[in-house]
Every structure is written in structure tokens, then in C-alpha cells.
C-alpha positions as CSV (number, residue, x, y, z in Angstrom):
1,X,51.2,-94.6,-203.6
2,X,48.6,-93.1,-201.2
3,X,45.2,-93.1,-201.8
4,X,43.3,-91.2,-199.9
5,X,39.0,-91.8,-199.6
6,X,36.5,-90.1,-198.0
7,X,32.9,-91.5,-197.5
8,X,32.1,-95.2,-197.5
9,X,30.4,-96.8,-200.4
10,X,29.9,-100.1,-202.6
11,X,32.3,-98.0,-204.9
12,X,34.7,-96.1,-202.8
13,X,35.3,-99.3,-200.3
14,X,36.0,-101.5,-203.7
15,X,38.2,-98.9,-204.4
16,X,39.8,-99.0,-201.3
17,X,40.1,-103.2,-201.1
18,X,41.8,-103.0,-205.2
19,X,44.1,-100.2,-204.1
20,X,45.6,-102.3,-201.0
21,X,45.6,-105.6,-203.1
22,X,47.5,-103.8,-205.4
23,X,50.2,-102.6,-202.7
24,X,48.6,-99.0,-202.2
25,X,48.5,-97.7,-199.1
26,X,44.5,-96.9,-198.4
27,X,43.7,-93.7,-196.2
28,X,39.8,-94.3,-195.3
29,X,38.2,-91.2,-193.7
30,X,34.4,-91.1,-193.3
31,X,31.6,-87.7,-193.2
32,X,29.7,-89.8,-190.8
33,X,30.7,-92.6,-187.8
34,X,34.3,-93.9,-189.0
35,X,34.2,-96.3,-186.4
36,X,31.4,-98.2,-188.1
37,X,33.9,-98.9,-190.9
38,X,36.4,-100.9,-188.8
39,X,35.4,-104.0,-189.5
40,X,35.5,-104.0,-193.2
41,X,39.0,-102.0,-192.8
42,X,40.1,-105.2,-190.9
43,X,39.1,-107.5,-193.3
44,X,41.1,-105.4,-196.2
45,X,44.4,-105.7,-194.3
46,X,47.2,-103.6,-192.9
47,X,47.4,-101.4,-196.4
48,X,44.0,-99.9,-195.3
49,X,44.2,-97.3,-192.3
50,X,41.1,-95.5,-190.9
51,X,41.9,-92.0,-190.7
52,X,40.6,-87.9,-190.4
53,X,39.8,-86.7,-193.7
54,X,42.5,-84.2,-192.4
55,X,45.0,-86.8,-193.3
56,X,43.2,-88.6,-195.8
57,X,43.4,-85.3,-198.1
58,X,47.2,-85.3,-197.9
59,X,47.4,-88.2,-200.4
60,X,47.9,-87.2,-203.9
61,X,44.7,-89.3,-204.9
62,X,41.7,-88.4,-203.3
63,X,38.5,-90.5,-203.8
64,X,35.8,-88.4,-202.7
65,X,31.9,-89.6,-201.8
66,X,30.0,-87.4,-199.6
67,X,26.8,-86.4,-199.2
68,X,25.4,-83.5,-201.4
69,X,24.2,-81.9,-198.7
70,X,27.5,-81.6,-196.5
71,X,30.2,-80.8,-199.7
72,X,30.3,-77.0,-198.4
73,X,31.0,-77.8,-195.0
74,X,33.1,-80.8,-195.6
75,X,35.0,-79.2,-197.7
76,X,35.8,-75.9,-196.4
77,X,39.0,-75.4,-194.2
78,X,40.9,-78.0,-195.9
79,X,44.5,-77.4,-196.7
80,X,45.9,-76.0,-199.7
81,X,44.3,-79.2,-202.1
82,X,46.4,-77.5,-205.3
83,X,47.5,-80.4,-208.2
84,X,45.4,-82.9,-206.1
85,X,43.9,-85.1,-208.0
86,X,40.2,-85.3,-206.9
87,X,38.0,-88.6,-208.1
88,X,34.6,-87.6,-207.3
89,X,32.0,-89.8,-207.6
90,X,28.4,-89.7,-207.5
91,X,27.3,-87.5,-204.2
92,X,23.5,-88.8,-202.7
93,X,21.5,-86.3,-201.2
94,X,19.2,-87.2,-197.9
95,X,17.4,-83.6,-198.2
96,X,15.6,-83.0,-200.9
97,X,14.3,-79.1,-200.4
98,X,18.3,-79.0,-201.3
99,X,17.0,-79.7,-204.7
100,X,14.2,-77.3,-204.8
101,X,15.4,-74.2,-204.6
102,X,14.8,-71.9,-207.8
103,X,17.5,-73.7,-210.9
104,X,19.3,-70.5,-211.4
105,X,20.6,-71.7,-207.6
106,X,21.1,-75.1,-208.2
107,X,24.5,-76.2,-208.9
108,X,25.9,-79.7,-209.5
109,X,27.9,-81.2,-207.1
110,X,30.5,-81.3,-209.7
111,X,30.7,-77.1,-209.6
112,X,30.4,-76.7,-206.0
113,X,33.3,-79.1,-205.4
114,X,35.4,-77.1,-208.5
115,X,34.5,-73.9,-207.1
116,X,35.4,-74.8,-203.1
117,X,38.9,-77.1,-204.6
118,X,39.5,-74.5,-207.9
119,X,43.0,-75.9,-208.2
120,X,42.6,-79.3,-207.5
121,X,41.8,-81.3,-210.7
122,X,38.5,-83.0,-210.2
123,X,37.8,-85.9,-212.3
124,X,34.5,-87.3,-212.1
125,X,34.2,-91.3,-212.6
126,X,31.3,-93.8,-212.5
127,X,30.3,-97.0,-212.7
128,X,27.0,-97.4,-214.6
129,X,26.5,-96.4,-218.2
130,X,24.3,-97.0,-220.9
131,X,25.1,-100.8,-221.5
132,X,24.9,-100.2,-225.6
133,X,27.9,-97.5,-224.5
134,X,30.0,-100.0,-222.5
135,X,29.6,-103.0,-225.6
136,X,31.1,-100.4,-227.8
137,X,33.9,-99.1,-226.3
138,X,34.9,-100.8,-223.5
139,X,36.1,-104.5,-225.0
140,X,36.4,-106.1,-221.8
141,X,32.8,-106.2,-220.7
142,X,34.0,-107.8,-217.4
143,X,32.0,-105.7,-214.6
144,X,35.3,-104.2,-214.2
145,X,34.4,-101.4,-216.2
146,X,34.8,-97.3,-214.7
147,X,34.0,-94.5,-216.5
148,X,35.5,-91.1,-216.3
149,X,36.1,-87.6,-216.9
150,X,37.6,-84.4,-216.5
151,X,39.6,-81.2,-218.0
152,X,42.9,-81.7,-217.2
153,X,44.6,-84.4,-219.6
154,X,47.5,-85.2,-217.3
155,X,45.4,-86.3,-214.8
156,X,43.0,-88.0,-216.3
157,X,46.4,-90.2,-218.1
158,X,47.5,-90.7,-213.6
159,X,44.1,-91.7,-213.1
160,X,44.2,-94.2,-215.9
161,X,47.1,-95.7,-214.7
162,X,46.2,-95.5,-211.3
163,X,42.5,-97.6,-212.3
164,X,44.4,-100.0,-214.4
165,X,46.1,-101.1,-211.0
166,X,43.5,-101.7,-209.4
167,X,42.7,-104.5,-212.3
168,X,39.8,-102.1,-213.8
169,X,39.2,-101.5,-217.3
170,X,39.2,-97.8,-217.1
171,X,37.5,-95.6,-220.0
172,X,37.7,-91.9,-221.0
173,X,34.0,-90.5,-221.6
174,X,35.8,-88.1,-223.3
175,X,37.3,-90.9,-225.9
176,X,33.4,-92.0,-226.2
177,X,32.2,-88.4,-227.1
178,X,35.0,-88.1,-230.2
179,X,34.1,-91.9,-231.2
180,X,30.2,-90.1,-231.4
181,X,28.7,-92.4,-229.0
182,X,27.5,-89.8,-226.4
């Protein structure tokens, strides 16, 4: 399968070195300097190809980390992103009067990306929870552990699978909510 990933971090380069291990071929696109990535792309193989998010986006995976900041423009002007599937994972922010304007403004990264990519299915996913959360669900307690969640359920059962090849113990937040521990 393709994976596509746009924007370089601890989480989405992991991502990217488990999906070629794994036989996926790895489309890595960066919002900033591409060509500093090169030489952890060479150390992940021939599965991982640096690429414009142009062609990153065509795979039917996207893993998506850019700054808050830049979503809008990043974003708009894409092709037609319709039954993508969308993992977005926590965006950082470098300005902070982007935070400040009046709340009734403010929207989560979350909704801008839902309201730019309305028929793509985002599914959010993280690393970090609560660790009393992880003991109780997730059995493995391996550091292998990724979190997610999202509205469609087809999806979310691809990106299961899809996490589970990349030898990560993948949990629904939504399974944790019904269980009562959110």
C-alpha cells in the first residue's frame, strides 16, 4: 500500500521507517526544506521516496503533521482528497497571537482540517495518554501503544489494520469512552 506523510516528526518519520519495514511504499513530503530529510530517508531504504505533498496526497493514507499556522495554506488547492483517509496528528504552532484571537474565532486544528478536506475522513491519532488510560485498556504496554479517533467506522477498522502492520498496538479512544474510562 502507499502511505503518504507530510511534515517530519519523531511520530510521522516512525511512521514512515514501520510502514517501509513492513513493505509499504512511504511517500515523505515536507511543509518546510524536504531536502533536510534526505538523510534519514536514506537510512530507511528504497520503500521511502521524498516527494511534493502533490504526490504524497495521492496515496490512500495520508499522515498529516503541519504546522497550525500553515493548515489553510497547506491545504488549499489540493486535489479532490474525497474517501482519503486523513491521520492527523498533533499540529505545533510557532505563532502564538494565532492563539489569541477572541475563542468564538478559534478553531481546532481538527475543524479547520474537516472543514478545508470535508470529504476526506480524518482520524486523529496520538501517542501520549493518561498512563492509568493505557494500563487499562491497552494490554500490551510496550511503548508501541497509538491512540485514535474519528467518525467514520470503516476507516478507523483500515487504520487499525493499517497500525497493526506497522507492529503497533493500536487503540480506539472511542472503545475507552464506552469502557467509561475517558
Amino acid at each position: 500500500m502507499k502511505v503518504g506523510i507530510i511534515g517530519a516528526c519523531n511520530m510521522t518519520l516512525d511512521i514512515a521507517n514501520r510502514a517501509a519495514k513492513s513493505g509499504h511504499e512511504v511517500l515523505l513530503s515536507n511543509s518546510r526544506c524536504i531536502e533536510s530529510l534526505r538523510p534519514v530517508v536514506e537510512k530507511m531504504g528504497d520503500k521511502v521516496k521524498l516527494v511534493t505533498k502533490d504526490k504524497a496526497v495521492k496515496a490512500k493514507i495520508i499522515v498529516l503533521f503541519i504546522p497550525r499556522e500553515e493548515i489553510t495554506d497547506f491545504l488549499e488547492g489540493l486535489p479532490d482528497m474525497s474517501d482519503k483517509i486523513i491521520l492527523h496528528t498533533n499540529n505545533p504552532f510557532f505563532n502564538i497571537a494565532s492563539l489569541l484571537s477572541p475563542i468564538a474565532e478559534v478553531k481546532s486544528s481538527s475543524e479547520i482540517i474537516t472543514s478545508l478536506l470535508p470529504n476526506a475522513h480524518i482520524i486523529k491519532v496520538f501517542h501520549v495518554l493518561e498512563p492509568g488510560v493505557i494500563v487499562s485498556k491497552c494490554q500490551s504496554q510496550s511503548g508501541n501503544e497509538i491512540f485514535y479517533t474519528g467518525r467514520n467506522q470503516q476507516a478507523k477498522n483500515k487504520v487499525k489494520s493499517f497500525l497493526k502492520t506497522l507492529n503497533l498496538s493500536a487503540c480506539d479512544l472511542d472503545d475507552l469512552c464506552v469502557a467509561g474510562q475517558c
